[in-house]
TIMAR-908995 format. One record per atom (N, C-alpha, C): z, x, y. Coordinates in steps of 0.05 Angstrom, whole numbers, plus 5000, padded with zeros to 4 digits. Layout:
<sites>
ZXY...
</sites>
This chain:
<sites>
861032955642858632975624856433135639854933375620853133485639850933385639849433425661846033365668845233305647845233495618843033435592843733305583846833265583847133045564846532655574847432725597846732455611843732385607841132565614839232525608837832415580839832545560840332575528840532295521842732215535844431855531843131695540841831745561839531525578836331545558835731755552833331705532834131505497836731635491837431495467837531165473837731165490838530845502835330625507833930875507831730655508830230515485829830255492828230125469826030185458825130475470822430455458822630785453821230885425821131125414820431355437822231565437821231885459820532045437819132225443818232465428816732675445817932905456816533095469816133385456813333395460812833635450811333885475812334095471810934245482807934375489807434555496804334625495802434735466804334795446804234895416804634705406805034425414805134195395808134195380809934365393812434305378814734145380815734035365816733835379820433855395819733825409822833915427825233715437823833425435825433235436824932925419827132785410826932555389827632425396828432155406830832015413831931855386832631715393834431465371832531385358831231195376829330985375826631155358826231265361823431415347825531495309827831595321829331595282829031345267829331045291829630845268827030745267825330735283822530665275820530875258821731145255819731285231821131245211824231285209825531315194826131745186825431865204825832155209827832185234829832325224832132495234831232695258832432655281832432895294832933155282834733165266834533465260832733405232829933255230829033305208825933445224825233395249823433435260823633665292826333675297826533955315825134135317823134265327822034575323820134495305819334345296817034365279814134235294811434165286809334215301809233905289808133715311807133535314805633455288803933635265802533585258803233645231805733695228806533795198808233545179805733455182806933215164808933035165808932925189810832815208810132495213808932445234807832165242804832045222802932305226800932245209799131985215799631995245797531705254794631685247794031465229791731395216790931255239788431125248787730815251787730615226786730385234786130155219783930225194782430315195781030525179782230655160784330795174784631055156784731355160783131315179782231565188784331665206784931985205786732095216786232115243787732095259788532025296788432305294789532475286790432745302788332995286786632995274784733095250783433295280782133085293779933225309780333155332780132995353781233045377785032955379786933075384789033045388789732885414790532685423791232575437792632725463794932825449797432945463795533195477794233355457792833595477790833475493789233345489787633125514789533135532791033015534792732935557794333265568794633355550796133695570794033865575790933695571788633895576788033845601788333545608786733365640788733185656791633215639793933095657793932785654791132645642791232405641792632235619793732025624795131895602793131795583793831825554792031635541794231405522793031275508794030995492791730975467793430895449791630835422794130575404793330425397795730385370793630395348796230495327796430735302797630665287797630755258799530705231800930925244804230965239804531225242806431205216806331405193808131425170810531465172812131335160815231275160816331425133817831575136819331765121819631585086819731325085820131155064816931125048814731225060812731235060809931045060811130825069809830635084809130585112806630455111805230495148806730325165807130445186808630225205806130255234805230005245804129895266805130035291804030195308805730285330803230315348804330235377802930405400803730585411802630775418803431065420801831015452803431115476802931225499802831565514801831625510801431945522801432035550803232115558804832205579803932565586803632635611804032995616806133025622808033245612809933265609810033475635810733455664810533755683812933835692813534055698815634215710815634175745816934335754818034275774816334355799814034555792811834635806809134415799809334275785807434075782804934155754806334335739804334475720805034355689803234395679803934185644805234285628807734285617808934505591808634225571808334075573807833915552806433575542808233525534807633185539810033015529808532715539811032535523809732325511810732305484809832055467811931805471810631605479811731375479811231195450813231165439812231005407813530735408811930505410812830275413812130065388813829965371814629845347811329575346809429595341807729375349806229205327809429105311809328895292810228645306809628385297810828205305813328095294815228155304817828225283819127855289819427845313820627535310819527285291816827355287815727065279816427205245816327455239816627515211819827455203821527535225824827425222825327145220823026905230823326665237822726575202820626665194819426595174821226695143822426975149824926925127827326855124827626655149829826615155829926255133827726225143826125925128826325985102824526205088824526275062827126305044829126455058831526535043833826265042833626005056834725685054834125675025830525705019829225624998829325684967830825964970831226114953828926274938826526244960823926384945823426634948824926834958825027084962824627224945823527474927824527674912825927974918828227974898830128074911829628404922827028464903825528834910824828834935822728634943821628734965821928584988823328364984824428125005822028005014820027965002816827845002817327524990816327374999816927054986815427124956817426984939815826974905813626794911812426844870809826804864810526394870812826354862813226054869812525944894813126124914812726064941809726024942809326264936806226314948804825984928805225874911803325724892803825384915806025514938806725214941805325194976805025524976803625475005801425384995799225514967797225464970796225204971798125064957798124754958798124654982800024724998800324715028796624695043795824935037793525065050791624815043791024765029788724545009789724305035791824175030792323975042791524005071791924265086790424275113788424385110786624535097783424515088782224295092783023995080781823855078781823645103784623655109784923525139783723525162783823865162782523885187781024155187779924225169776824365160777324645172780724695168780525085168780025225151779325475153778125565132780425815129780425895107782526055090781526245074783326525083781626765062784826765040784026805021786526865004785727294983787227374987787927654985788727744960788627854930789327894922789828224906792528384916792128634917794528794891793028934871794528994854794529394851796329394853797429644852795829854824794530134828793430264819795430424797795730484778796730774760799430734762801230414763804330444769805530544746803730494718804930554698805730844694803731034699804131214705806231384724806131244747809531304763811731234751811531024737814130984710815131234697812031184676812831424658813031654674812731774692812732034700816032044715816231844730819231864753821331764753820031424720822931304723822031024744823230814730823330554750823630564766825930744782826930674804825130884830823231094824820831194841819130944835819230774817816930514804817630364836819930294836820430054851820830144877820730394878819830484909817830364921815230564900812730504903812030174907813330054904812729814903813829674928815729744936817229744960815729764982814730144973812630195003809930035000808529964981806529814976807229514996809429434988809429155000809429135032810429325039811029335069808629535077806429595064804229755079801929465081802529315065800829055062802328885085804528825080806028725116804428745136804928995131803729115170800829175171800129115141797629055150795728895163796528635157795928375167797628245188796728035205798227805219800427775215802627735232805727595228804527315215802827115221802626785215801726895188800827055177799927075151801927055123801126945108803726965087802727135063804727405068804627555044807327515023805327544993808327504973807727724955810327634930808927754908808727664885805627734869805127484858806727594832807127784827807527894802808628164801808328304775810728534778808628794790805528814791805028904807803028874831802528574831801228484839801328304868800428324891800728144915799227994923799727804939797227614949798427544978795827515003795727465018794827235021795926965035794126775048794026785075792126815095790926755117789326585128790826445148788126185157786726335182785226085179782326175194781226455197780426535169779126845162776426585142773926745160771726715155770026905136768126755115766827005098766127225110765727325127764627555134766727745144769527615155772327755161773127855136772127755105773827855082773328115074771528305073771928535070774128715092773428735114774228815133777628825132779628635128781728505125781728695099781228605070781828785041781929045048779429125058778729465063781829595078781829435100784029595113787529605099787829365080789429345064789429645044787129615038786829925021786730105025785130205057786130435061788730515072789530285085793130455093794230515072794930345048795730405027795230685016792930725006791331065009793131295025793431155048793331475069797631395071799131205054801231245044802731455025804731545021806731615004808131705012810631834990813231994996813032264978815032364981815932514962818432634935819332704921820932634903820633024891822933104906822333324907820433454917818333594909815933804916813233554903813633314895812033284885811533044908808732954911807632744930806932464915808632164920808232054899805631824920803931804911801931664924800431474904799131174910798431074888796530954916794230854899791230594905791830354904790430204911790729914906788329804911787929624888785829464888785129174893783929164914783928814934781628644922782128384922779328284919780728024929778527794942779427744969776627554959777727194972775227024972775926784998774126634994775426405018775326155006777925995007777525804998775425555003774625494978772225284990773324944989772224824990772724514994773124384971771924454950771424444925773024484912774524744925776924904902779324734894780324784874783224704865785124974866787224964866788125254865788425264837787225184814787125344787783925444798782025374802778925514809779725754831781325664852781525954870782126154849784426064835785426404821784026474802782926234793781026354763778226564788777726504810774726654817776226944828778626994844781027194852781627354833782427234804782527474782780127584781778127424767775627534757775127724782774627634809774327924824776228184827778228184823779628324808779328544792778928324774777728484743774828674754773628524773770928704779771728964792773928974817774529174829775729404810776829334786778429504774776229654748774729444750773329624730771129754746770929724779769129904790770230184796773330254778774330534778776730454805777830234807780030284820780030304843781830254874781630364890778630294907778829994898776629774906776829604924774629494943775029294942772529014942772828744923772128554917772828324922770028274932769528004953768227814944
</sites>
Protein backbone atom coordinates (compact mmCIF):
# COMPACT_ATOMS: atom_id res chain seq x y z
CA UNK A 1 0.00 0.00 0.00
CA UNK A 2 1.42 3.42 -0.90
CA UNK A 3 2.30 6.39 1.43
CA UNK A 4 -1.18 8.20 0.28
CA UNK A 5 -3.06 5.67 0.70
CA UNK A 6 -2.03 4.63 4.14
CA UNK A 7 -2.29 8.27 5.18
CA UNK A 8 -5.83 8.13 3.23
CA UNK A 9 -6.91 4.94 5.63
CA UNK A 10 -5.51 6.43 8.79
CA UNK A 11 -7.55 9.81 8.30
CA UNK A 12 -10.81 7.73 7.25
CA UNK A 13 -10.37 5.93 10.45
CA UNK A 14 -10.70 8.72 12.60
CA UNK A 15 -13.62 9.54 14.76
CA UNK A 16 -13.71 12.90 14.21
CA UNK A 17 -14.53 14.88 10.80
CA UNK A 18 -11.04 16.02 8.35
CA UNK A 19 -11.50 18.56 5.84
CA UNK A 20 -8.44 20.34 4.20
CA UNK A 21 -8.49 23.10 2.24
CA UNK A 22 -5.92 24.99 0.56
CA UNK A 23 -4.83 28.71 0.37
CA UNK A 24 -8.00 29.53 -2.22
CA UNK A 25 -10.23 27.91 0.23
CA UNK A 26 -10.53 24.80 -1.89
CA UNK A 27 -11.23 21.91 -0.65
CA UNK A 28 -8.64 19.08 -1.20
CA UNK A 29 -9.40 16.59 1.37
CA UNK A 30 -12.82 14.84 3.14
CA UNK A 31 -12.58 11.98 5.21
CA UNK A 32 -15.41 9.44 6.10
CA UNK A 33 -16.30 10.94 9.18
CA UNK A 34 -16.98 14.58 7.86
CA UNK A 35 -19.47 12.41 4.82
CA UNK A 36 -21.50 10.96 7.73
CA UNK A 37 -21.75 13.88 9.91
CA UNK A 38 -22.73 16.47 6.90
CA UNK A 39 -24.21 13.98 5.07
CA UNK A 40 -21.90 15.33 1.70
CA UNK A 41 -19.91 12.88 -0.42
CA UNK A 42 -16.35 13.26 -1.09
CA UNK A 43 -16.78 13.42 -4.53
CA UNK A 44 -19.70 15.91 -3.82
CA UNK A 45 -17.25 18.51 -2.38
CA UNK A 46 -13.61 17.84 -4.13
CA UNK A 47 -12.25 20.99 -5.81
CA UNK A 48 -14.86 23.13 -4.86
CA UNK A 49 -14.37 26.34 -2.38
CA UNK A 50 -15.13 26.11 1.17
CA UNK A 51 -17.78 28.56 0.72
CA UNK A 52 -20.04 27.28 -2.01
CA UNK A 53 -22.69 26.17 -0.23
CA UNK A 54 -21.26 23.46 1.59
CA UNK A 55 -21.03 23.56 5.53
CA UNK A 56 -22.62 27.02 5.80
CA UNK A 57 -21.70 27.50 9.56
CA UNK A 58 -24.24 29.77 11.25
CA UNK A 59 -23.83 30.43 15.07
CA UNK A 60 -26.62 30.08 17.59
CA UNK A 61 -27.93 33.30 16.18
CA UNK A 62 -27.90 32.66 12.85
CA UNK A 63 -25.53 34.57 11.72
CA UNK A 64 -23.09 33.36 9.16
CA UNK A 65 -19.48 32.10 10.63
CA UNK A 66 -17.77 32.47 7.30
CA UNK A 67 -19.70 35.94 5.89
CA UNK A 68 -16.93 38.22 7.30
CA UNK A 69 -14.07 37.01 9.09
CA UNK A 70 -13.29 33.38 7.88
CA UNK A 71 -11.80 31.30 10.45
CA UNK A 72 -9.72 29.01 8.19
CA UNK A 73 -8.01 32.22 6.53
CA UNK A 74 -7.38 33.65 10.17
CA UNK A 75 -5.56 30.81 10.87
CA UNK A 76 -3.42 30.56 7.26
CA UNK A 77 -3.02 34.35 7.84
CA UNK A 78 -1.12 34.04 11.68
CA UNK A 79 -0.56 30.19 11.84
CA UNK A 80 -2.71 30.24 14.99
CA UNK A 81 -5.32 27.64 15.73
CA UNK A 82 -8.74 28.84 16.26
CA UNK A 83 -12.13 26.95 17.71
CA UNK A 84 -15.77 28.00 17.51
CA UNK A 85 -18.84 25.51 17.70
CA UNK A 86 -21.32 26.05 14.82
CA UNK A 87 -24.54 24.84 13.04
CA UNK A 88 -22.89 23.41 10.16
CA UNK A 89 -25.74 22.36 7.30
CA UNK A 90 -26.18 18.80 6.46
CA UNK A 91 -26.93 17.95 2.89
CA UNK A 92 -30.70 16.69 4.29
CA UNK A 93 -31.00 20.30 5.21
CA UNK A 94 -31.10 20.46 8.76
CA UNK A 95 -28.56 22.08 11.38
CA UNK A 96 -26.31 19.84 12.97
CA UNK A 97 -24.27 21.09 16.35
CA UNK A 98 -20.55 20.80 15.57
CA UNK A 99 -17.16 22.07 16.88
CA UNK A 100 -15.01 22.97 14.32
CA UNK A 101 -11.08 23.17 15.23
CA UNK A 102 -8.72 25.08 12.86
CA UNK A 103 -5.44 23.78 12.21
CA UNK A 104 -2.30 25.45 9.68
CA UNK A 105 -1.91 23.21 7.32
CA UNK A 106 2.45 23.54 6.49
CA UNK A 107 4.74 21.90 4.09
CA UNK A 108 7.89 20.65 4.63
CA UNK A 109 9.83 24.07 4.82
CA UNK A 110 7.52 25.18 7.55
CA UNK A 111 5.29 27.61 5.23
CA UNK A 112 1.23 27.52 5.13
CA UNK A 113 -0.46 25.98 1.86
CA UNK A 114 -3.42 25.58 3.84
CA UNK A 115 -5.37 24.39 6.77
CA UNK A 116 -7.21 21.70 8.62
CA UNK A 117 -10.72 21.58 9.83
CA UNK A 118 -11.41 19.46 12.62
CA UNK A 119 -15.42 18.80 12.76
CA UNK A 120 -16.48 17.17 15.87
CA UNK A 121 -20.25 15.84 16.15
CA UNK A 122 -21.27 18.17 19.45
CA UNK A 123 -24.78 16.76 20.14
CA UNK A 124 -25.42 14.78 23.08
CA UNK A 125 -26.13 11.64 21.31
CA UNK A 126 -26.07 8.99 24.24
CA UNK A 127 -28.57 10.55 26.58
CA UNK A 128 -30.84 11.21 23.21
CA UNK A 129 -30.23 7.19 22.32
CA UNK A 130 -30.98 6.44 26.12
CA UNK A 131 -34.14 8.36 25.93
CA UNK A 132 -35.54 6.57 22.64
CA UNK A 133 -34.64 3.64 23.61
CA UNK A 134 -37.31 4.19 26.73
CA UNK A 135 -39.78 5.81 24.27
CA UNK A 136 -39.89 3.09 21.55
CA UNK A 137 -40.88 0.03 24.79
CA UNK A 138 -43.74 2.70 25.00
CA UNK A 139 -44.83 2.83 21.70
CA UNK A 140 -44.98 6.73 21.73
CA UNK A 141 -42.83 7.42 18.89
CA UNK A 142 -44.08 8.93 15.51
CA UNK A 143 -43.19 7.03 12.74
CA UNK A 144 -41.96 10.56 10.35
CA UNK A 145 -39.77 11.96 12.49
CA UNK A 146 -38.94 9.44 15.34
CA UNK A 147 -39.88 12.48 17.83
CA UNK A 148 -42.08 11.03 20.92
CA UNK A 149 -46.02 11.71 19.93
CA UNK A 150 -48.47 14.35 20.98
CA UNK A 151 -49.49 11.41 23.66
CA UNK A 152 -46.16 11.37 25.04
CA UNK A 153 -45.59 14.86 25.29
CA UNK A 154 -49.39 15.31 27.27
CA UNK A 155 -47.96 12.62 29.77
CA UNK A 156 -44.63 14.32 30.45
CA UNK A 157 -46.49 17.38 30.96
CA UNK A 158 -48.37 15.74 33.63
CA UNK A 159 -45.10 14.37 34.67
CA UNK A 160 -43.71 18.08 34.81
CA UNK A 161 -46.72 19.53 37.14
CA UNK A 162 -46.14 16.73 39.58
CA UNK A 163 -42.37 17.89 39.93
CA UNK A 164 -43.31 21.63 39.73
CA UNK A 165 -45.07 21.24 42.67
CA UNK A 166 -42.78 18.96 44.64
CA UNK A 167 -39.96 20.55 44.41
CA UNK A 168 -40.51 24.18 42.90
CA UNK A 169 -38.68 23.71 39.31
CA UNK A 170 -39.52 25.84 37.01
CA UNK A 171 -40.37 24.82 33.36
CA UNK A 172 -40.37 26.63 29.93
CA UNK A 173 -42.69 24.77 27.55
CA UNK A 174 -42.05 25.61 23.55
CA UNK A 175 -44.49 25.64 21.13
CA UNK A 176 -43.22 25.67 17.35
CA UNK A 177 -45.36 25.47 14.20
CA UNK A 178 -44.12 25.29 10.90
CA UNK A 179 -44.66 28.38 8.34
CA UNK A 180 -46.28 27.98 4.46
CA UNK A 181 -46.22 23.85 4.66
CA UNK A 182 -49.26 24.03 2.76
CA UNK A 183 -47.75 25.55 0.20
CA UNK A 184 -44.72 23.02 -0.06
CA UNK A 185 -47.58 20.50 -0.55
CA UNK A 186 -49.22 22.07 -3.15
CA UNK A 187 -46.12 23.04 -4.93
CA UNK A 188 -43.77 19.56 -4.42
CA UNK A 189 -46.07 16.92 -3.23
CA UNK A 190 -46.19 15.30 0.38
CA UNK A 191 -43.34 13.62 0.22
CA UNK A 192 -40.92 17.24 -0.18
CA UNK A 193 -44.00 17.98 2.73
CA UNK A 194 -42.59 15.34 4.90
CA UNK A 195 -39.12 16.17 4.28
CA UNK A 196 -39.60 19.56 5.36
CA UNK A 197 -40.90 18.27 8.34
CA UNK A 198 -38.25 15.87 8.86
CA UNK A 199 -35.58 18.67 8.59
CA UNK A 200 -37.74 20.89 10.81
CA UNK A 201 -37.77 18.30 13.56
CA UNK A 202 -34.21 17.58 13.79
CA UNK A 203 -33.19 21.50 13.44
CA UNK A 204 -35.41 21.85 16.69
CA UNK A 205 -33.32 18.64 18.20
CA UNK A 206 -30.19 20.25 17.94
CA UNK A 207 -31.45 23.04 18.91
CA UNK A 208 -32.03 22.54 22.47
CA UNK A 209 -30.58 20.22 25.44
CA UNK A 210 -30.27 16.34 25.16
CA UNK A 211 -32.52 16.37 28.93
CA UNK A 212 -35.03 18.37 27.00
CA UNK A 213 -38.06 16.67 25.57
CA UNK A 214 -38.93 17.44 22.08
CA UNK A 215 -42.14 15.93 20.29
CA UNK A 216 -44.68 16.32 17.89
CA UNK A 217 -47.62 17.82 18.80
CA UNK A 218 -49.35 17.63 15.60
CA UNK A 219 -49.12 17.39 11.81
CA UNK A 220 -47.33 20.57 11.80
CA UNK A 221 -46.78 21.46 14.89
CA UNK A 222 -43.91 20.82 17.86
CA UNK A 223 -43.46 21.34 21.41
CA UNK A 224 -40.60 21.51 23.56
CA UNK A 225 -40.57 20.92 27.40
CA UNK A 226 -37.54 22.09 29.33
CA UNK A 227 -36.86 22.26 33.01
CA UNK A 228 -35.38 24.78 34.81
CA UNK A 229 -35.67 27.57 31.93
CA UNK A 230 -36.52 30.83 33.70
CA UNK A 231 -38.79 33.82 32.26
CA UNK A 232 -36.21 35.72 31.02
CA UNK A 233 -34.27 32.38 29.27
CA UNK A 234 -37.69 32.17 27.07
CA UNK A 235 -37.04 34.33 24.28
CA UNK A 236 -33.51 33.55 23.87
CA UNK A 237 -34.19 29.53 23.69
CA UNK A 238 -37.54 30.30 20.93
CA UNK A 239 -35.40 32.86 18.96
CA UNK A 240 -32.63 30.46 18.42
CA UNK A 241 -35.16 27.68 17.57
CA UNK A 242 -36.19 30.08 14.76
CA UNK A 243 -33.40 31.22 13.45
CA UNK A 244 -31.62 27.88 12.70
CA UNK A 245 -34.66 26.80 11.23
CA UNK A 246 -34.42 30.10 8.87
CA UNK A 247 -30.83 29.69 7.87
CA UNK A 248 -32.11 25.68 6.95
CA UNK A 249 -33.07 23.96 3.59
CA UNK A 250 -32.49 21.66 0.67
CA UNK A 251 -33.00 21.49 -2.66
CA UNK A 252 -35.34 19.59 -5.21
CA UNK A 253 -33.80 20.17 -8.33
CA UNK A 254 -32.71 23.96 -9.02
CA UNK A 255 -35.24 24.94 -6.69
CA UNK A 256 -34.33 25.85 -2.75
CA UNK A 257 -37.04 24.47 -0.48
CA UNK A 258 -36.87 26.60 2.76
CA UNK A 259 -39.73 27.26 5.27
CA UNK A 260 -40.10 29.69 8.92
CA UNK A 261 -41.35 28.70 11.94
CA UNK A 262 -43.23 30.24 14.40
CA UNK A 263 -42.36 29.79 18.38
CA UNK A 264 -44.24 30.99 21.18
CA UNK A 265 -42.95 29.78 24.44
CA UNK A 266 -44.30 30.44 28.29
CA UNK A 267 -43.32 29.03 31.77
CA UNK A 268 -45.31 27.06 33.61
CA UNK A 269 -46.84 28.60 36.64
CA UNK A 270 -48.04 26.98 39.92
CA UNK A 271 -51.42 27.71 39.15
CA UNK A 272 -51.41 26.08 35.78
CA UNK A 273 -53.29 22.90 34.79
CA UNK A 274 -52.10 21.65 31.55
CA UNK A 275 -55.56 22.57 29.88
CA UNK A 276 -54.49 26.60 31.05
CA UNK A 277 -50.80 25.93 29.84
CA UNK A 278 -52.03 25.12 26.30
CA UNK A 279 -54.98 27.31 26.25
CA UNK A 280 -52.16 30.56 27.06
CA UNK A 281 -49.30 28.50 24.32
CA UNK A 282 -51.94 28.54 21.51
CA UNK A 283 -53.23 31.97 22.06
CA UNK A 284 -49.48 33.00 21.87
CA UNK A 285 -49.27 31.33 18.89
CA UNK A 286 -52.06 32.77 17.36
CA UNK A 287 -50.21 36.19 18.31
CA UNK A 288 -46.91 35.18 16.58
CA UNK A 289 -48.66 34.17 13.46
CA UNK A 290 -50.68 36.91 13.06
CA UNK A 291 -47.52 39.16 13.72
CA UNK A 292 -46.69 37.92 9.89
CA UNK A 293 -45.05 34.63 10.69
CA UNK A 294 -41.59 33.79 11.35
CA UNK A 295 -42.13 35.01 15.07
CA UNK A 296 -41.43 34.73 18.07
CA UNK A 297 -44.09 34.86 21.33
CA UNK A 298 -43.52 34.93 24.82
Amino acid sequence: MADADIHKSLLDSLSGGICAIDRDRVITYWNKTTETLTGHKNSDTMGKCCRDDILMYVDEQGRGVCENECMATGTMNDGSPRSMEVYAHHKKGYRVPVLVRILPLKNIDGQIIGAIEELHDNSSKLEYVRKIEELEKCALLDSLTGLVKRRGLEMNLRTMFDIMHRYGWSYGVFLVDIDGLKRVNDLYGSEIGDAVIKMVSKTILHSVRASDMVGRWGGEEFMVIAMNVAENHLYTIANKIRVLNEQSGFFVGSDAIRVTVSVSATVAQSKDTVDSLLKRINHLMHQAKSSGKNCVSV
